[in-house]
N, C-alpha and C positions, 0 to 999 in steps of 0.2 A: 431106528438109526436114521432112515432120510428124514425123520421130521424133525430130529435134533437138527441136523444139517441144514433144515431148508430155514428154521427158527435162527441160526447162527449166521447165516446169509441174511435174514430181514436186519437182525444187529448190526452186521457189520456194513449195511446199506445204509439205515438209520445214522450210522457213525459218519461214515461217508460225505451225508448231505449237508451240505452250506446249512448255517443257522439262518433261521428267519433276521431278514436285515429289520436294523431296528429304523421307526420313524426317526426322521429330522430334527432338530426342533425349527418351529415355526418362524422365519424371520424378524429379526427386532425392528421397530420403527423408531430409529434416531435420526438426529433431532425431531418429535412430534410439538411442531406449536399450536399451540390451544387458540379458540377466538378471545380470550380473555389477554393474550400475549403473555401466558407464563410458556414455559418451555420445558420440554420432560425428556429428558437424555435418559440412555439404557444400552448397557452393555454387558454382554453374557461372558461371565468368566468364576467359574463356580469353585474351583480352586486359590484363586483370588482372594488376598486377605483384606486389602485395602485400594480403594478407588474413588477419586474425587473428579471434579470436573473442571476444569481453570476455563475460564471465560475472558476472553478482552473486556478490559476496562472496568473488572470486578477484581480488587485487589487480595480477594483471598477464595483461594477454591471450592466449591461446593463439594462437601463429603457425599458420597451415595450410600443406598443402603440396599442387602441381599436377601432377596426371595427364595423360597425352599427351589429352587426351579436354578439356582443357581446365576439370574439374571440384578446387576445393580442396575438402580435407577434414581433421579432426582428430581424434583418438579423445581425450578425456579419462582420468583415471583414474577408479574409482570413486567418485560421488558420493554423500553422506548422502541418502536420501529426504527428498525437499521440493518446492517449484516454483519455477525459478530464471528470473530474465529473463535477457535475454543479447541480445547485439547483433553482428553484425555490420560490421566496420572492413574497407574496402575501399579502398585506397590514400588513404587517411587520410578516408574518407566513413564514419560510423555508420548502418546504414541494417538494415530488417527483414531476417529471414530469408526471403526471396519464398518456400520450400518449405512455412512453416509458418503455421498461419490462427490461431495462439494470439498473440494480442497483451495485454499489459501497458498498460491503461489512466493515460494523465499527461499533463497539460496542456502540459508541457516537455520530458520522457524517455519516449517510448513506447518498448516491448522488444517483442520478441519472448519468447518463454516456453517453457519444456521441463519437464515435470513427470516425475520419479524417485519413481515411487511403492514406498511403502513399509507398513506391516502396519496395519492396522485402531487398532492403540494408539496409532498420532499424532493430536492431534487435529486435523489440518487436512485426514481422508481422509474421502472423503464413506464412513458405516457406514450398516448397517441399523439403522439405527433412527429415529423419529419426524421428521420436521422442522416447521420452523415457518417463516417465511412473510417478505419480504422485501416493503415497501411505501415506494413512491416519490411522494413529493408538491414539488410545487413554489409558490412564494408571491411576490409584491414584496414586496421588502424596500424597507422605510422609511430604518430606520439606514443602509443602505449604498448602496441608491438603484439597484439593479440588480432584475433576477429571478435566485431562484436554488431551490433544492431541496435537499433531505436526505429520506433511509433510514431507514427503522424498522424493526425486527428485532423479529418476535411470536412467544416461543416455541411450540412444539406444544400446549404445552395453553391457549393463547389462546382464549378464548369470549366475545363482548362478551356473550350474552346471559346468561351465566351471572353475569356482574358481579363476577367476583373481582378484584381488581385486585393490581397487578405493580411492584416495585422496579424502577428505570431505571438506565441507565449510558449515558452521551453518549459517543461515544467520538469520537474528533478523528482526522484524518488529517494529514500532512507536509507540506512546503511543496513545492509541482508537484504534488501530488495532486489529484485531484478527488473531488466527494462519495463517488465508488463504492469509493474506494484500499480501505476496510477491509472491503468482498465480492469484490469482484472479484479482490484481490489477495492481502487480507490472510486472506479467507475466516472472516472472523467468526462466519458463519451457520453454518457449518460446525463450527465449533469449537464454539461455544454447543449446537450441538445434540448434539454429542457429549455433554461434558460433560455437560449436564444428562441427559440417558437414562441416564448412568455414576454420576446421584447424587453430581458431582463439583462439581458450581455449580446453584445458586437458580435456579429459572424467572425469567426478567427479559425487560424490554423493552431494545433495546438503538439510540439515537436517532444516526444518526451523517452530523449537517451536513456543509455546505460551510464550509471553515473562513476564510475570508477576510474579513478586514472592509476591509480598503485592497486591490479586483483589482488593482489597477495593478503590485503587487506582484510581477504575473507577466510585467507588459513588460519587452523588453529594456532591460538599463542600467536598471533601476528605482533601482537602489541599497539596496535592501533588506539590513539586515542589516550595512549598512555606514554607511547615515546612520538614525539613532537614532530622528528624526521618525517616518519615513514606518512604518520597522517600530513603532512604537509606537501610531500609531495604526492600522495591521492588527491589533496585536494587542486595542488598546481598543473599533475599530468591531464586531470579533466577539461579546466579549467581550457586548457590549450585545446585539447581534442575538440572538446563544445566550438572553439573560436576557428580554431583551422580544417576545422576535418567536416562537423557535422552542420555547422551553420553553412558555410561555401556550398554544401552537397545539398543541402532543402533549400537555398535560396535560389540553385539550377535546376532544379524538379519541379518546385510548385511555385505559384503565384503567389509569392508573398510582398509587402511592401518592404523596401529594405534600409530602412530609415531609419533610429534608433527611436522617433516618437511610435515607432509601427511597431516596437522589439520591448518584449515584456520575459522577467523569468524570475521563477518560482517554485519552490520545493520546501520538502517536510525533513524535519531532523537534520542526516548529513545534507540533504538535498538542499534545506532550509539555508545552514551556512555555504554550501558550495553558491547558492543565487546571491547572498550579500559579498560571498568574497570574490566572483566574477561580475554579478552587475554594479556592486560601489566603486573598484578599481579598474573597471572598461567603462565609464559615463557614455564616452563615446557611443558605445553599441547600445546599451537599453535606458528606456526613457521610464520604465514601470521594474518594482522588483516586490517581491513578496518570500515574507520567511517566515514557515510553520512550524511552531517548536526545535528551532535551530539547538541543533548540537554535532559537537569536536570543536568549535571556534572556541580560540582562544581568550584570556580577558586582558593583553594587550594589544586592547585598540588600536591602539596609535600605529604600530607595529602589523596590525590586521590591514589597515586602512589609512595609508599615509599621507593622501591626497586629500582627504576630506576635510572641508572647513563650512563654511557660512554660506559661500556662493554656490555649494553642492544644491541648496534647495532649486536656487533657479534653473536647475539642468533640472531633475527628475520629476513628471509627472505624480509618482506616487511610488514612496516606499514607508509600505505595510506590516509591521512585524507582529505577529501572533502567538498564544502560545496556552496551553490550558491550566489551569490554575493547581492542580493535582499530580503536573507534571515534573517531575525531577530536576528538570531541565530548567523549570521557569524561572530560578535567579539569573542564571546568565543573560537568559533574555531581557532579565529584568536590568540588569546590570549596562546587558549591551545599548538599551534606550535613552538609561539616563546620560550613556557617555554621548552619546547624539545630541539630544538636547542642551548636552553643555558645549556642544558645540554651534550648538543656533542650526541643527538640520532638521528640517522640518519632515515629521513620518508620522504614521499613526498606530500607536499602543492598542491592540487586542487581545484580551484576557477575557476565556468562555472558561465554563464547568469541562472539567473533562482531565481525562491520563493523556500518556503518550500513545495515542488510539486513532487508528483509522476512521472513529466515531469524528473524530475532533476536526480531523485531515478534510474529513467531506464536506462538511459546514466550511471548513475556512476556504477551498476552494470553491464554493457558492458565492460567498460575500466579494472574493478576493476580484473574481474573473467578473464579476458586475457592475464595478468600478474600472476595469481596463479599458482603453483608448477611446472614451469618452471627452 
């Protein structure tokens, strides 16, 4: 009888005790880029019927495929050195890469991020050489009735006390951007610092707002872009804010020159048309304007830009319009040139390889800011 008992007691001990916990599995390495520049994404989701990869600037997704272990994966071919977002499609879900802590800053499309680095001569790779200093303010805004913030970029040789003061260039970001798209993403600061150590661009200050004058722009169903109102007045409430609020506020902070041959601005997409529909119809204020893959402008001209004729050339130093050849966008731009030209305004047509891609965006701010206040 007690050894029935004490046998019944090992069982219900045995019963008792916690199961041996199982191992982990091993962590994934995504993004892994190869020295050959292909790049091999992996994501464990063993239940999972279908998983591809979307990559910026690759117009259709990389399917992946699943190992008995439960983990997809995909090797690319070689990519160009750059820093690409990319996302994850998981039975038709967009979702981060969990393996990777590089996220793509955007108030609509956050990425995940893989950088393909490449030699010292790109300008978007951090070099040895000098930097200069990225400063974050924020203000109420009056015109638009929110709080909001923008970035100022002070090159290396910035010295308040030394009192030299510095040509500006506003630079705009896209529409689902937020203030930081052009460091975070775009890597401005980067760029700028290159360049000028290379004696390839002017020491500048470089101011780069929140570009929104109508938020609402970024609710769902806003209509933007589709009912004429609401994007026109995003594009007017800025337009104001940039002139009264955010240019007054940097011209009493930092040393800048306050001239319009010292006053440059430029942006991507919305940014793109927010810089030709504020710097073509204020001459007064900028002497330099640049527009990358411009979109929401409308194609009456005339009506965008009422002012402009033939003697518009002898006011502006340079205005640059861009745009990539693969890009959606590009008849309008196309469109938008020739009506200039029929006007006798002298500007310069550029047309690279490329989508509507932050690929495209870095290049054109290289070229663009190299030719400023020369």
């Amino acid at each position: 009888m007690r050894r029935t008992i004490i046998v019944l007691a090992m069982l219900l001990l045995a019963a008792a005790a916690p199961a041996p916990a199982q191992t982990p599995p091993a962590p994934l390495i995504s993004p892994e880029v190869h020295s050959d520049n292909r790049v091999t994404f992996r994501f464990r989701g063993p239940n999972v019927k279908e998983v591809a990869i979307s990559l910026e600037g690759v117009p259709k997704p990389f399917p992946m495929e699943k190992d008995d272990q439960g983990v997809w994966s995909v090797t690319t071919d070689a990519l160009a050195p750059d820093f690409y977002g990319y996302s994850i499609i998981a039975d038709g879900v967009s979702m981060f890469d969990p393996a990777n802590h590089a996220i793509k800053p955007n108030f609509l499309n956050r990425a995940s991020v893989v950088h393909v680095p490449g030699p010292a001569t790109l300008s978007w790779e951090i070099g040895a050489v000098p930097h200069g200093e990225i400063h974050h303010h924020f203000y109420k805004s009056a015109v638009v009735g929110d709080d909001r913030d923008y970035f100022v970029y002070t090159p290396p040789s910035y010295e308040p006390r030394k009192k030299q003061k510095y040509p500006v260039l506003y630079l705009l970001h896209g529409f689902s951007d937020d203030a930081r798209g052009w460091t975070a993403v775009g890597r401005a600061n980067v760029i700028l610092d290159n360049l000028i150590a290379q004696g390839k661009a002017k020491p500048m200050i470089v101011v780069m707002p929140l570009g929104y004058g109508a938020p609402e722009v970024l609710l769902p169903n806003s209509g933007v872009w589709r009912d004429r109102a609401i994007t026109e007045r995003n594009f007017d409430k800025f337009r104001e804010a940039l002139l009264t609020e955010v240019i007054p506020r940097v011209e009493a902070e930092y040393l800048v020159n306050k001239d319009r041959n010292s006053r440059a601005i430029a942006g991507l997409s919305m940014g793109g048309s927010e810089s030709l529909l504020t710097g073509l119809n204020t001459l007064d204020k900028f002497g330099w304007i640049g527009a990358f893959s411009s979109g929401g402008i409308s194609e009456d001209f005339d009506k965008e830009f009422p002012a402009l004729d033939s003697k518009t050339t002898e006011r502006l130093h340079l205005l640059w319009i861009a745009c990539g050849t693969d890009d959606r966008l590009i008849e309008i731009n196309r469109k938008l040139r020739a009506w200039l030209a029929s006007k006798n305004i002298k500007h310069e047509d550029i047309e690279t390889p490329g989508y509507h891609t932050w690929m495209v965006w870095r290049r054109n701010l290289t070229e663009f800011t190299s030719l400023l206040f020369r």
